[in-house]
Backbone as CSV, one residue per row, in Angstrom:
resi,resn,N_x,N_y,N_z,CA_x,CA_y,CA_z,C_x,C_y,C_z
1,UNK,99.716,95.043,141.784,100.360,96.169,141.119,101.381,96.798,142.060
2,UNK,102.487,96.974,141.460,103.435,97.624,142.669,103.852,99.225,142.240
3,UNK,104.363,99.872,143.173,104.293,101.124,143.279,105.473,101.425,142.298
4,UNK,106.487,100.540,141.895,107.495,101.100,140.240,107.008,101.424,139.265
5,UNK,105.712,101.888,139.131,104.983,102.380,137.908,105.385,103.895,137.669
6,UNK,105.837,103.722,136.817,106.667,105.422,136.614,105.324,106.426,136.687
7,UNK,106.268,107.702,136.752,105.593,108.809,136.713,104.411,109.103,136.122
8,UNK,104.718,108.782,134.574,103.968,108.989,133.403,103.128,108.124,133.411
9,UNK,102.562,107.222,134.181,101.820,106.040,134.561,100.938,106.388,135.440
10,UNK,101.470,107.234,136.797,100.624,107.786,137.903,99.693,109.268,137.108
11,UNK,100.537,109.721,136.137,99.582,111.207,135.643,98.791,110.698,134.835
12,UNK,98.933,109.575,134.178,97.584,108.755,132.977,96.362,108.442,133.866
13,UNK,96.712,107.753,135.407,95.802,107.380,135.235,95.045,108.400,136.652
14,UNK,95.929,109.398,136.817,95.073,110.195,137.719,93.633,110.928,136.974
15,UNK,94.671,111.078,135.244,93.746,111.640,134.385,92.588,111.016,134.102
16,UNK,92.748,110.001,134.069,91.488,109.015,133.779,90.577,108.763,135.116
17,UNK,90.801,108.692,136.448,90.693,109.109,137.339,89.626,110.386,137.589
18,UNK,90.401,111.140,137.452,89.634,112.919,137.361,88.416,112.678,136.589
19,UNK,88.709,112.141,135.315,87.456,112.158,134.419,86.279,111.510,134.496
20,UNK,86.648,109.877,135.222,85.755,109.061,135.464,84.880,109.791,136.808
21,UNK,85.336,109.905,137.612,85.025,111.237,138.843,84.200,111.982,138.769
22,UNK,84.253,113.080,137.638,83.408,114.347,137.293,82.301,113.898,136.282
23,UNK,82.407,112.945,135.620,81.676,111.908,134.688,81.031,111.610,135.381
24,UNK,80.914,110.669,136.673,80.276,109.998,137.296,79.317,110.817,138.617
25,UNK,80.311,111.782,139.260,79.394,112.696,140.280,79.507,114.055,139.855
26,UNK,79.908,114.495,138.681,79.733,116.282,138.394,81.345,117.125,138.960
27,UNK,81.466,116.396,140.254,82.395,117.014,141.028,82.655,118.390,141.204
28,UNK,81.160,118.848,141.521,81.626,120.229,141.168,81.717,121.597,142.560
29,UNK,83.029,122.170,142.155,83.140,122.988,143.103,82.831,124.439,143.559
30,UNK,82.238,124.433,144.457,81.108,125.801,144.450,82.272,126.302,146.005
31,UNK,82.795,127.378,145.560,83.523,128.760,146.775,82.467,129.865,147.363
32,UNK,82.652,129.396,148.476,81.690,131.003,149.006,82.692,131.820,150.188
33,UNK,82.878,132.893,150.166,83.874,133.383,150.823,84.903,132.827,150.597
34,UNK,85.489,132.119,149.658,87.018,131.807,149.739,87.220,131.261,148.373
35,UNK,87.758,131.932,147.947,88.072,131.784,146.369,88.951,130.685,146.036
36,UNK,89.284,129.902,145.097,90.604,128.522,144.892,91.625,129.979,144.824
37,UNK,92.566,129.421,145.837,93.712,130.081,146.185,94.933,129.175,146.256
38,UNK,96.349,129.282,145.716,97.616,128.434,145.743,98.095,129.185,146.929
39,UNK,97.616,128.807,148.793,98.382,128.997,149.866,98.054,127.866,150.566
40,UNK,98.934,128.116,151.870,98.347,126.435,152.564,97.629,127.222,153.237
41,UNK,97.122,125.840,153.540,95.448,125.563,153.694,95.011,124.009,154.383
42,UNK,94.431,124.260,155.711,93.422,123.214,156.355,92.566,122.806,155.851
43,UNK,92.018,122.219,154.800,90.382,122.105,154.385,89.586,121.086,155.439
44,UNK,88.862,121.405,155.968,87.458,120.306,156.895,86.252,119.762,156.622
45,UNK,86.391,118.285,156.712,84.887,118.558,155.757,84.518,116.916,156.510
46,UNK,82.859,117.067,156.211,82.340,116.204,156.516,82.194,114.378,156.334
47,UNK,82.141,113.385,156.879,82.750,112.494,156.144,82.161,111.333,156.168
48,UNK,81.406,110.903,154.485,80.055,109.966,155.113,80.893,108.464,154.231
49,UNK,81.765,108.508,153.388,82.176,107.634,152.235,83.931,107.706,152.406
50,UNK,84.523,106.602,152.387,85.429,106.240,152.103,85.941,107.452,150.426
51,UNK,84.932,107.635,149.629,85.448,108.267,148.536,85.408,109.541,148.721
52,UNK,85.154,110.714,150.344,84.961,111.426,149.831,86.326,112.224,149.792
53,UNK,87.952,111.355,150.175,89.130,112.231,149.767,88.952,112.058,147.826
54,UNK,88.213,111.296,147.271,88.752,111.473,145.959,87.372,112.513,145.099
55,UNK,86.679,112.465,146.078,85.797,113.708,145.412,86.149,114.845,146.320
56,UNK,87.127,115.433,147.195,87.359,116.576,147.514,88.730,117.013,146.225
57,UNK,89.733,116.083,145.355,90.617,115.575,145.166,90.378,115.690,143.990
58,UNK,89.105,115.453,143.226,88.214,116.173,142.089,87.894,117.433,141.781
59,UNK,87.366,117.834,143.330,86.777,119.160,142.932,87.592,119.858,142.630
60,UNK,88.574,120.054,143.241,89.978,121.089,143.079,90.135,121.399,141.908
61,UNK,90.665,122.582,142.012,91.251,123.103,140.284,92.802,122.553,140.184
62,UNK,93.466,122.436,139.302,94.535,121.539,139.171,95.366,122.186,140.343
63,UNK,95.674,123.174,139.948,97.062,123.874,140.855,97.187,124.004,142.334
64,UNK,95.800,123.432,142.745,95.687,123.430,144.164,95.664,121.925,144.175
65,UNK,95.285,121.175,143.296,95.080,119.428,143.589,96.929,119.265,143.922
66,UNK,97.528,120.176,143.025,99.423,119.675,143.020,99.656,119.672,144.582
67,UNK,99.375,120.254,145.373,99.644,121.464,146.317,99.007,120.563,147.786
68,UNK,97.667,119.953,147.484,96.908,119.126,148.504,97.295,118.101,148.991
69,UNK,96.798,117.095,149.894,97.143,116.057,150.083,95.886,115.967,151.165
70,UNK,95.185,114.588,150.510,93.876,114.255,151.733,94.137,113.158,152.764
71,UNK,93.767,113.237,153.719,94.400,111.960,154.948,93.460,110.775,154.069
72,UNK,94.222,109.321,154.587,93.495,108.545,154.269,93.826,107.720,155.319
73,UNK,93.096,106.659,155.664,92.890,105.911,156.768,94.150,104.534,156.405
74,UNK,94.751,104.365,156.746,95.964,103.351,156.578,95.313,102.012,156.400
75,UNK,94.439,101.797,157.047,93.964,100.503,157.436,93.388,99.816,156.059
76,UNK,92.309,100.718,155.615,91.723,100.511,154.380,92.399,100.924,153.277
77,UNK,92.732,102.335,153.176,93.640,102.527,151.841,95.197,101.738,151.694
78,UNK,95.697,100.689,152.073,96.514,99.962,151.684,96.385,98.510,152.185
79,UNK,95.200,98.341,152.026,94.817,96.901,152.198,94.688,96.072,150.590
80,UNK,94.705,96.637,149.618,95.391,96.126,148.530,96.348,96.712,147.837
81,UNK,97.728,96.519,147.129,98.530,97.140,146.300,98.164,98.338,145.579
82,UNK,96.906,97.857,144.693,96.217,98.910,143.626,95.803,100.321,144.617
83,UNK,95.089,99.983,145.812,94.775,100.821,146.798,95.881,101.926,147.308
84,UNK,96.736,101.072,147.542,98.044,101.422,147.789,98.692,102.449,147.341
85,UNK,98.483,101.749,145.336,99.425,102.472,144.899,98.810,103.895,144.582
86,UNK,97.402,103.913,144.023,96.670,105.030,143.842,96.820,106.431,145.135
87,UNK,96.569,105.613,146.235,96.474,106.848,146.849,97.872,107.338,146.945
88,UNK,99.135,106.666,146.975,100.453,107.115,147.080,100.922,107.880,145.884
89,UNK,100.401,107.462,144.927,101.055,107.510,143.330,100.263,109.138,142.774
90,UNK,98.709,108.497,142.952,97.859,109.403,142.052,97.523,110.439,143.073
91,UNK,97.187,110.235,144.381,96.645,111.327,145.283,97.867,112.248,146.210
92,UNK,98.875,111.110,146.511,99.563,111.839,147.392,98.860,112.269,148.485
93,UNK,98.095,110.801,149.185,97.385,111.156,150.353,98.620,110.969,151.541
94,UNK,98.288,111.761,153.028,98.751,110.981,154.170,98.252,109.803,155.060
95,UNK,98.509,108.824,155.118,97.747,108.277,155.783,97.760,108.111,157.489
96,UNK,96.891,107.946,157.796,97.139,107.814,159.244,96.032,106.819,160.080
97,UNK,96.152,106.483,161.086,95.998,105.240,161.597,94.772,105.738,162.545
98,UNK,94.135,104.967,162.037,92.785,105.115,162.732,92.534,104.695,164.569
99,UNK,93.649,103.641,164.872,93.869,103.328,166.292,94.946,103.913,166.537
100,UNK,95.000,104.159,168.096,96.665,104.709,168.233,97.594,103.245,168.315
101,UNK,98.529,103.443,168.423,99.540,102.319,168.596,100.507,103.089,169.732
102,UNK,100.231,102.574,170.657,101.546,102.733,171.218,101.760,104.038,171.885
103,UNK,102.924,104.338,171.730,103.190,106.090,172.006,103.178,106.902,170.801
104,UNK,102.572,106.247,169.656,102.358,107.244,168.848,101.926,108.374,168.608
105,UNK,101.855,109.385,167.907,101.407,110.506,167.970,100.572,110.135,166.429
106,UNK,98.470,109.921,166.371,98.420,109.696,165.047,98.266,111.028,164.250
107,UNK,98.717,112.189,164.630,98.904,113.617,163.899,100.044,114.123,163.601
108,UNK,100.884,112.699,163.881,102.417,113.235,163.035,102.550,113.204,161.774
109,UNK,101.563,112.437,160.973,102.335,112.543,159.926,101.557,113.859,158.815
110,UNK,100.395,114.455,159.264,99.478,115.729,159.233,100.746,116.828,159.329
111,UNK,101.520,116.995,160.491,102.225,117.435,161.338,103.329,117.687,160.311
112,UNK,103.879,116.334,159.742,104.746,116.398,158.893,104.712,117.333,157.736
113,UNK,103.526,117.093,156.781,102.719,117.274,155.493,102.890,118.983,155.813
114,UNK,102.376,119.668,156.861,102.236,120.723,156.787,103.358,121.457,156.900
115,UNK,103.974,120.768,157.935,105.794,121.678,158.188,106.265,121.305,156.520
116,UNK,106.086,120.785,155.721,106.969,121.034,154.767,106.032,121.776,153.491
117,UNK,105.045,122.186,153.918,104.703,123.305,153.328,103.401,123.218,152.573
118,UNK,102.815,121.290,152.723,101.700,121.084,151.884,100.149,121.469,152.661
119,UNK,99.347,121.856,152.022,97.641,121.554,152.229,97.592,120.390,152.783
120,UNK,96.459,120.168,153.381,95.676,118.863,154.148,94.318,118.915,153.576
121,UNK,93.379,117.660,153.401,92.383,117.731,153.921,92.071,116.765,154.433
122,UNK,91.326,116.931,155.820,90.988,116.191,156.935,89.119,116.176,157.049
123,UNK,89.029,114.685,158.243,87.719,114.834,158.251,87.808,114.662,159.589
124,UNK,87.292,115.817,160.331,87.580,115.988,162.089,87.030,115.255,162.746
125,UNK,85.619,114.529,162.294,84.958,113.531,163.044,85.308,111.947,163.394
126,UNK,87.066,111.527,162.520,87.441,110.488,162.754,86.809,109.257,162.089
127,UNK,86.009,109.295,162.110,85.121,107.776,161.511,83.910,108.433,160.198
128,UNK,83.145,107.549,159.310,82.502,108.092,159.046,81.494,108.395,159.447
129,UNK,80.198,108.968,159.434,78.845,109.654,159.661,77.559,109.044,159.339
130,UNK,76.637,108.972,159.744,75.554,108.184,158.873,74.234,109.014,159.025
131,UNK,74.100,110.240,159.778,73.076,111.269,159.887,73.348,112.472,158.858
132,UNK,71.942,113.041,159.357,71.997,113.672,158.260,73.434,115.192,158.522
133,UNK,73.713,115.222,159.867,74.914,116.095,160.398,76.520,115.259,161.185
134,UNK,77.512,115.955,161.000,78.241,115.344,161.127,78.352,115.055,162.958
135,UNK,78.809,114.245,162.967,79.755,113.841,164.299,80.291,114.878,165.174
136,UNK,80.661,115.046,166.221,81.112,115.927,167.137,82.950,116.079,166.552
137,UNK,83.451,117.277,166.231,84.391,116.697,165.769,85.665,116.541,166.603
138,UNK,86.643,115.670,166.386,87.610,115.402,167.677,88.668,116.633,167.696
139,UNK,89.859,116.361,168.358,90.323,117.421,168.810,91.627,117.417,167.841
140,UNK,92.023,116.798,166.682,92.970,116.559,166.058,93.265,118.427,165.116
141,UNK,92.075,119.189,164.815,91.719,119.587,163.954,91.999,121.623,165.010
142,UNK,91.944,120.900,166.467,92.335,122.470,167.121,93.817,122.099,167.345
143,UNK,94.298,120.884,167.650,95.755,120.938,167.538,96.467,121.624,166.478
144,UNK,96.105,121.180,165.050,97.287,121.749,164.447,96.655,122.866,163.901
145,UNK,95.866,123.321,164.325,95.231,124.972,164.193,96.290,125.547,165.219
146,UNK,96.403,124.856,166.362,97.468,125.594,167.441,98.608,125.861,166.633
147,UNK,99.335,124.548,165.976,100.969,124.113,165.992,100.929,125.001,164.427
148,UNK,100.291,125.144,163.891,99.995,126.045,162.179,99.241,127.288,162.063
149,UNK,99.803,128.034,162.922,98.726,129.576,162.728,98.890,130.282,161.496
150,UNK,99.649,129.623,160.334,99.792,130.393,159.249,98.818,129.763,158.666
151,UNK,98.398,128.428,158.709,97.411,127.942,157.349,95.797,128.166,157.295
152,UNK,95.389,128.386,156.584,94.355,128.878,156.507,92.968,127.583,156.773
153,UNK,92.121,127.905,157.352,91.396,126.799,157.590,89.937,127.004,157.025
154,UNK,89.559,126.393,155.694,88.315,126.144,155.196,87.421,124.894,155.700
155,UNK,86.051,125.148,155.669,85.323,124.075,155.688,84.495,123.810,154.584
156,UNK,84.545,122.774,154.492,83.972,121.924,153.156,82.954,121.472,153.394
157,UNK,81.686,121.157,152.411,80.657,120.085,153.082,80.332,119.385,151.679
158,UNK,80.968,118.391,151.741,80.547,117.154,150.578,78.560,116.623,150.682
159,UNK,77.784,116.737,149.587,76.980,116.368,149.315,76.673,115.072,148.372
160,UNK,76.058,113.998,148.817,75.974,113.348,147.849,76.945,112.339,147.704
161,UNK,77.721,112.092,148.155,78.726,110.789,147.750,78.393,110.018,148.446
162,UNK,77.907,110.054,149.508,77.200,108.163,150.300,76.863,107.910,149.216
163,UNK,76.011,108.335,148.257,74.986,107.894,147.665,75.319,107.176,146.214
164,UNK,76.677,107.616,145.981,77.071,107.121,144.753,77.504,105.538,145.191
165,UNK,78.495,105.219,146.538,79.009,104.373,146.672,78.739,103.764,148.185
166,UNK,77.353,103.343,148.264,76.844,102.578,149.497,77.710,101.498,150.149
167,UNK,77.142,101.730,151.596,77.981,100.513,152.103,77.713,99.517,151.556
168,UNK,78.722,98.583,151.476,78.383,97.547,150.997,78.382,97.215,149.696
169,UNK,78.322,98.195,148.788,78.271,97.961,147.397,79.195,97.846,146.848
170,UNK,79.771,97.330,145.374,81.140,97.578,144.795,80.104,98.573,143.149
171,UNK,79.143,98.256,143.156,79.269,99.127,141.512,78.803,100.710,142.173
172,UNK,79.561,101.582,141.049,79.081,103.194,142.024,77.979,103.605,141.369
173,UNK,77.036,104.190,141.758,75.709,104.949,140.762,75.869,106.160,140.572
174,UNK,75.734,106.742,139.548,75.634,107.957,138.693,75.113,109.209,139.580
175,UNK,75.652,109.809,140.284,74.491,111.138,141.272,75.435,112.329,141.576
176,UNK,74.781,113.578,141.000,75.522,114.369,141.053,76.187,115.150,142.167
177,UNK,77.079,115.207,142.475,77.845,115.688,143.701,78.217,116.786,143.335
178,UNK,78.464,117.411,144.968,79.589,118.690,144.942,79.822,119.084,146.215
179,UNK,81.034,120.053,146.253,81.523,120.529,147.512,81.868,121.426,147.579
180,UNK,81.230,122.064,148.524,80.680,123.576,148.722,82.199,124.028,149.837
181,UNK,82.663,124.788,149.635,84.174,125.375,149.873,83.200,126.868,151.022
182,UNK,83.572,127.017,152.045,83.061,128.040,152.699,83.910,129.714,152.994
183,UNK,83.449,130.399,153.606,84.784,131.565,154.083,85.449,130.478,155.352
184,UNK,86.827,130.942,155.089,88.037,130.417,156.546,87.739,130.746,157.789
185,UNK,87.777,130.108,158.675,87.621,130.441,160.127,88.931,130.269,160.763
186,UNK,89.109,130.982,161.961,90.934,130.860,162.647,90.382,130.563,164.438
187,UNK,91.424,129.990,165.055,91.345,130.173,165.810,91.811,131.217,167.007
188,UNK,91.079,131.546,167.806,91.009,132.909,168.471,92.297,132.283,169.644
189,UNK,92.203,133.881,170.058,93.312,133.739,170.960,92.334,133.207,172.198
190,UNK,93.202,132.458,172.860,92.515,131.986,174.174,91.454,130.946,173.793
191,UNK,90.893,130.841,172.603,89.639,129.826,172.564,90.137,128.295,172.941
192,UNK,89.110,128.388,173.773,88.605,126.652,174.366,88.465,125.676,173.190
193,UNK,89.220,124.790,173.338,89.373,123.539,172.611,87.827,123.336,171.841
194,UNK,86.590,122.642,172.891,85.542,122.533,173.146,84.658,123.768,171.793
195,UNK,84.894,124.947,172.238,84.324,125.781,171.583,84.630,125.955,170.220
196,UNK,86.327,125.761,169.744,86.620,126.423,168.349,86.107,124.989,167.831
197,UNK,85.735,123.917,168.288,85.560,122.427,167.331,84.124,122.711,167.212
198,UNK,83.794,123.305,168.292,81.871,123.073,167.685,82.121,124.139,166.618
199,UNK,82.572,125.303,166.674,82.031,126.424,166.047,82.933,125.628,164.580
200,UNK,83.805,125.390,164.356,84.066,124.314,163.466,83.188,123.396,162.673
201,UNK,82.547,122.776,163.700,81.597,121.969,163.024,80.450,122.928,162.397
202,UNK,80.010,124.054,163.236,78.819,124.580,162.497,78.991,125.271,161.776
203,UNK,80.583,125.301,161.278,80.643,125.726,159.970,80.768,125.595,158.450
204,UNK,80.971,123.931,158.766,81.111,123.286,157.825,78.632,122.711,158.033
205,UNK,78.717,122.485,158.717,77.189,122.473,158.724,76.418,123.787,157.705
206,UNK,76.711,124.713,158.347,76.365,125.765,157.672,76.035,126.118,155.874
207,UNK,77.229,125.103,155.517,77.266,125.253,154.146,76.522,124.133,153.531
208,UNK,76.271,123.526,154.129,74.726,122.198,153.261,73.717,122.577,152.716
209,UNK,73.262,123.620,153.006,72.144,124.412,152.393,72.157,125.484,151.512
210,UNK,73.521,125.864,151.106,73.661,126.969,149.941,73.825,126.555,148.602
């Protein structure tokens, strides 16, 4: 499938998309301290499934889904056309490269997304997770907290989507999901790299149990 599929092609089948989504895991989005708001915005969230940019990507209420854009891993999300075209077409993900290459910078194109005015959502731990808590998270996530002191930074904690789509499996199982949206955290003046990522992490921890 190649990416000349018009417009009206990418909104059919995002729609069908959305539906099969909330059909299949509930997708449902629960705010605590932070209401669905149209500003930019960091979202952070935990990361156990390859699917969970399209169930953060679900939960959203439309006017913030326009507005978002979830990283996706280059490697895997365009390792087939269809792959390709979905996340380019229907998600309007960034992707970025899971190894560095070179003298690359792999938070330029994050970097990019935000200087021109869009949402992110990122998963700070880099790889996915397989406990029951996330990963230590890397340092990608206090950088552009530095380079973006206007955007607002939520943490997310996805429940439930390993479970729909196991390693290894291709059919998904029916289990209800959701993602719990928390109050914003900022980073302080002077805070240690080290410190604003844990307190980061235990804040997106925090919200697994509400």
């Amino acid at each position: 499938m190649k990416q000349q599929i018009s417009p009206l092609a990418a909104k059919a089948l995002g729609l069908f998309l959305l539906g099969f989504v909330r059909l299949l895991t509930g997708a449902q989005a629960r705010w605590y301290g932070c209401p669905p708001k149209a500003e930019q915005r960091i979202y952070f969230a935990n990361h156990q499934s390859h699917a969970d940019l399209v169930m953060i990507w679900a939960a959203l209420p439309a006017e913030l889904r326009s507005i978002t854009r979830p990283i996706a891993a280059r490697d895997y999300w365009t390792s087939t056309p269809l792959r390709q075209w979905i996340t380019t077409a229907v998600f309007n993900a960034v992707y970025v490269d899971r190894e560095r290459k070179g003298d690359e910078d792999p938070l330029q194109p994050l970097v990019d997304a935000l200087a021109s005015g869009d949402s992110i959502v990122i998963f700070p731990e880099g790889t996915r997770g397989h406990g029951e808590e996330p990963q230590p998270f890397k340092s990608g996530l206090y950088s552009l907290a530095q380079k973006f002191p206007q955007a607002v930074l939520v943490p997310a904690w996805i429940d439930n989507i390993q479970r729909v789509m196991p390693k290894g499996e291709v059919v998904p199982v029916p289990i209800l999901c959701s993602v719990t949206f928390g109050a914003p955290i900022r980073l302080e003046p002077g805070e240690e790299r080290r410190a604003f990522l844990d307190r980061a992490r235990a804040a997106v921890i925090a919200l697994r149990d509400l």
